[in-house]
N, C-alpha and C positions, 0 to 999 in steps of 0.2 A: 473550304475556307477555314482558317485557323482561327478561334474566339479571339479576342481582344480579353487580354487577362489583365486587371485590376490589382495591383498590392498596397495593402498601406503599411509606410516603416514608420517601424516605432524608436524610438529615440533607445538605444544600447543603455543599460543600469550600468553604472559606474561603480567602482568602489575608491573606497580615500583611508590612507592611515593617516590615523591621529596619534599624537604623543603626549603623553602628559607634561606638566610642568611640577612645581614646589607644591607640597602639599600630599602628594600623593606615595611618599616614601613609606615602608617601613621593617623593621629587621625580618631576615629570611626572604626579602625580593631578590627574584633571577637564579634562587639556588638549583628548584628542579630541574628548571632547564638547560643549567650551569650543570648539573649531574646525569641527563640524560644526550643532550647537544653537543658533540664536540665543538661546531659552529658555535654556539651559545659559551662555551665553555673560556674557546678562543678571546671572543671580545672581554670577557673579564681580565685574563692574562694580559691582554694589551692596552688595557685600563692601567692594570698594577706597572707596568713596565712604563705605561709615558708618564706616569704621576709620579713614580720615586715609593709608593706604600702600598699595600696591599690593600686597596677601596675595595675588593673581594668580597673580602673576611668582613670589612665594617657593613658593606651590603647583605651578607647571609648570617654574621650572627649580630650586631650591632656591636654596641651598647647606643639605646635610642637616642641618648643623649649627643652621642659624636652623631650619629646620623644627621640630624635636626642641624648641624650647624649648616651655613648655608653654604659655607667654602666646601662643605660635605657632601652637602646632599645634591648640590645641580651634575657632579658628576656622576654619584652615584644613580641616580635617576636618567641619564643619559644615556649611561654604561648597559643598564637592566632594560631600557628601552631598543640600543640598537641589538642587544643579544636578543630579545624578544623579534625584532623584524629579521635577524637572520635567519631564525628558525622558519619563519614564514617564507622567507625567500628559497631555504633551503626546500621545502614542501609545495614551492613553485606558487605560490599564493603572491603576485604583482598588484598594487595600486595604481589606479589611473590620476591619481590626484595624492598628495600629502601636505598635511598641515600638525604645527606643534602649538601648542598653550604655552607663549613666553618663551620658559628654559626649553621647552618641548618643540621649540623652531628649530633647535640645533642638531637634535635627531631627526627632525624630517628631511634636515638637508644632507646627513649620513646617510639617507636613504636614497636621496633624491639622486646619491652623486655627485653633489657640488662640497663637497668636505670632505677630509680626511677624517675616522674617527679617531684618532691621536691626537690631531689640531683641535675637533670638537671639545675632546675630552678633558685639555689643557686647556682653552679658554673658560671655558662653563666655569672649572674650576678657581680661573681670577675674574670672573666675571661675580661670583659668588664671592670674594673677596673683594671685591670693588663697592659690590650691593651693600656688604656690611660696613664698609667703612666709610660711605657717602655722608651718612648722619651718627653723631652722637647717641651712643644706648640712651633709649629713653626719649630721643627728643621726634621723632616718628612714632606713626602709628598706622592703622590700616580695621578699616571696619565692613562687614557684610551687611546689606540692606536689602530685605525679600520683601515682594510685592510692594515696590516704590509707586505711586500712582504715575501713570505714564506724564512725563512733561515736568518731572519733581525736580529729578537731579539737579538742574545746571542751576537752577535758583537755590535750592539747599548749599550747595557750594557755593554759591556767590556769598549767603546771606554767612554762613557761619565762619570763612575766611577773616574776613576782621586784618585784615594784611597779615598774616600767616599763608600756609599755602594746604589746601584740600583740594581734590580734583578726583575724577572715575579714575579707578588703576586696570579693571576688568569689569568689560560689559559682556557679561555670560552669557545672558540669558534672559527673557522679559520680563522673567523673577527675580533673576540674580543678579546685582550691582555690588563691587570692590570698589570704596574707595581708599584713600590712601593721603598722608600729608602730616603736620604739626601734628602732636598726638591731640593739644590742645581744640583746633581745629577739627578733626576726625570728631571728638566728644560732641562739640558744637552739632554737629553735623550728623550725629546719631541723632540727639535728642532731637532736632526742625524734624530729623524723619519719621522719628514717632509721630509727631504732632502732626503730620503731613498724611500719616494714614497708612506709615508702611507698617506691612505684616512684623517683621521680626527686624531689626538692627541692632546687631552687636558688634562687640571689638572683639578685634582676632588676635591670637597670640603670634603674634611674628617678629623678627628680629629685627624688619628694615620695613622702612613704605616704597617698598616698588612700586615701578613704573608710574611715578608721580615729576614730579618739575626736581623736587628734592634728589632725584637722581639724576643729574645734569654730569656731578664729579665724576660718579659711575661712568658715565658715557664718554667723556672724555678719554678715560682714562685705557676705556675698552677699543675705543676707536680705533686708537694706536699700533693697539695688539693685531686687530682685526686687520688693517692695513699690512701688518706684514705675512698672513697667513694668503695662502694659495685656492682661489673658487676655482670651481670648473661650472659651465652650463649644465643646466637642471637636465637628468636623464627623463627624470619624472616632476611635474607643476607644481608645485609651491602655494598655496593662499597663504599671503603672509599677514601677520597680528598687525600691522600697523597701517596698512591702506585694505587689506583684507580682500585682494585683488592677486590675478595668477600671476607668479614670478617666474622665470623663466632662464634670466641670464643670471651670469655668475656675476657684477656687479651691481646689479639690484637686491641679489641675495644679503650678500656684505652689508649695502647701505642699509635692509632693512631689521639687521639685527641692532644697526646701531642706535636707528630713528626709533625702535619699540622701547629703550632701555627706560626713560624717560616720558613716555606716554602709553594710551590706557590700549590692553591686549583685547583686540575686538573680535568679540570670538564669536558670539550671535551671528554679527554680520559673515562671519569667514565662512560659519555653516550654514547660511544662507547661500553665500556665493558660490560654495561647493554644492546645493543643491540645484540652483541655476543651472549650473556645468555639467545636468545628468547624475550626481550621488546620487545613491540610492542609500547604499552599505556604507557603514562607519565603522573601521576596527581599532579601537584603542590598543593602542601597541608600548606596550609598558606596565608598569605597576601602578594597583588601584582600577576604579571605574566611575570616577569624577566625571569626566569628561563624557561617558555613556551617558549618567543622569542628567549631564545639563542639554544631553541630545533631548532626551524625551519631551525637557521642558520647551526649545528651540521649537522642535516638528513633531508631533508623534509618526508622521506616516514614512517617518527615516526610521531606516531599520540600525543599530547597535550592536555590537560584539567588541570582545577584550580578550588579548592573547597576554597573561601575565604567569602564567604556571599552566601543567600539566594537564588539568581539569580544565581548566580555560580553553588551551591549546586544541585538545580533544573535540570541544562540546565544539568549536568554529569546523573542524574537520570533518 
């Protein structure tokens, strides 16, 4: 008689790329790999060639200053991101899941498949021109608020609005809260959160208040664009910033670049829902390791890694 044999399955570990968003540039991102990758090397040439300039050169020597603009930086941050997942791709390293922060959705979907990196890299770039010219220098603002006492937010926003406009632009992390709105407003809005008990609120140096209402022109404007570029169905799933739920088709993809432009990147929730879905591994795929740190604050028992240079590349291998 043959035993009656017993198995218990265990749920398969996933892995997910992340991409960064704005903030996480800075001069000499993509050059090792731009000098070691032909793959790598590639997507910078076809960066230079759809944009008309050599974004290359402002990516591996700067001057910080042209980086920082933001008609600057979402491409160049794009560009250093998809040559970073080509290296991975080329080393045979697949993601069962990918999600971006923000500007960092547009390289997940170069990954995913459902985008051209030429169309990405030409939008990002008037995308970042739309973002700057929404509001008037000066008349936005954008502040970080750590350890908010939970249930603070939406009252803190109500109370310092004053009919102006303040609102979350990025819920990171159960530490980390972006808001975004009237510069006058954001102030307001610093100070209730002092007095509210948060650890730290400051103003951030930025040129626009993303993903706030104030970006409504943006979205407009992007819509358009977005409308006439070409999706395909996702090769690979999508958690997208704005419902923070799997995307899958090629016009969900579209509608949800449009619906985040103008409201807040839910990125807690997204790595949450990526842990739901079997994550285990997260590899930030781009320049910087933002997105690593706000893993640990999210879950510790998720594990982090970053492919942005050679030492990076290595230490994942």
């Amino acid at each position: 008689m043959v035993p009656c044999l017993y198995y218990t399955f265990l749920p398969m570990s996933k892995t997910a790329f992340v991409f960064p968003g704005q903030g996480s540039q800075a001069p000499g991102m993509g050059r090792e790999l731009a000098e070691h990758f032909a793959c790598a090397r590639e997507v910078f040439e076809r960066a230079d060639a759809a944009l008309g300039f050599p974004l290359s050169r402002l990516c591996f020597e700067g001057p910080d200053e042209s980086l920082k603009l933001t008609e600057n930086t979402q491409p160049a941050i794009l560009t250093c991101s998809v040559a970073a997942w080509a290296v991975l791709r080329e080393k045979g390293i697949r993601p069962d899941f990918v999600a971006g922060h923000s500007l960092g959705e547009y390289s997940a979907l170069v990954a995913s498949g459902a985008l051209e990196f030429e169309d990405a890299v030409k939008l990002v770039r008037r995308r970042g021109q739309y973002m700057q010219e929404a509001t008037p220098a000066g008349v936005g603002a954008m502040a970080a608020l750590l350890g908010l006492p939970n249930g603070a937010l939406d009252g803190i926003c109500a109370q310092a609005a004053q009919g102006e406009v303040v609102a979350p632009a990025n819920l990171n992390s159960p530490d980390q809260v972006v808001i975004a709105g009237h510069k006058a407003a954001v102030e307001r809005a610093v100070a209730l959160a002092q007095q509210a008990g948060a650890k730290r609120a400051v103003m951030l140096a930025v040129s626009a208040p993303f993903h706030c209402p104030l970006m409504l022109p943006a979205q407009q404007r992007l819509a358009a664009d977005l409308a006439e570029v070409a999706f395909r169905n996702l090769q690979v799933p999508l958690v997208n910033n704005f419902a923070a739920r799997e995307v899958r088709a090629a016009a969900e993809a579209r509608q949800g670049l449009i619906d985040h432009v103008p409201n807040p990147v839910r990125w807690e929730a997204s790595i949450r829902r990526l842990a739901a879905q079997g994550v285990t591994h997260f590899i930030e795929v781009g320049p910087g390791r933002v997105l690593t740190g706000l893993l640990r604050n999210i879950d510790r028992s998720l594990k982090g890694s970053n492919v942005e240079d050679l030492k990076s590349l290595e230490k994942l291998l």
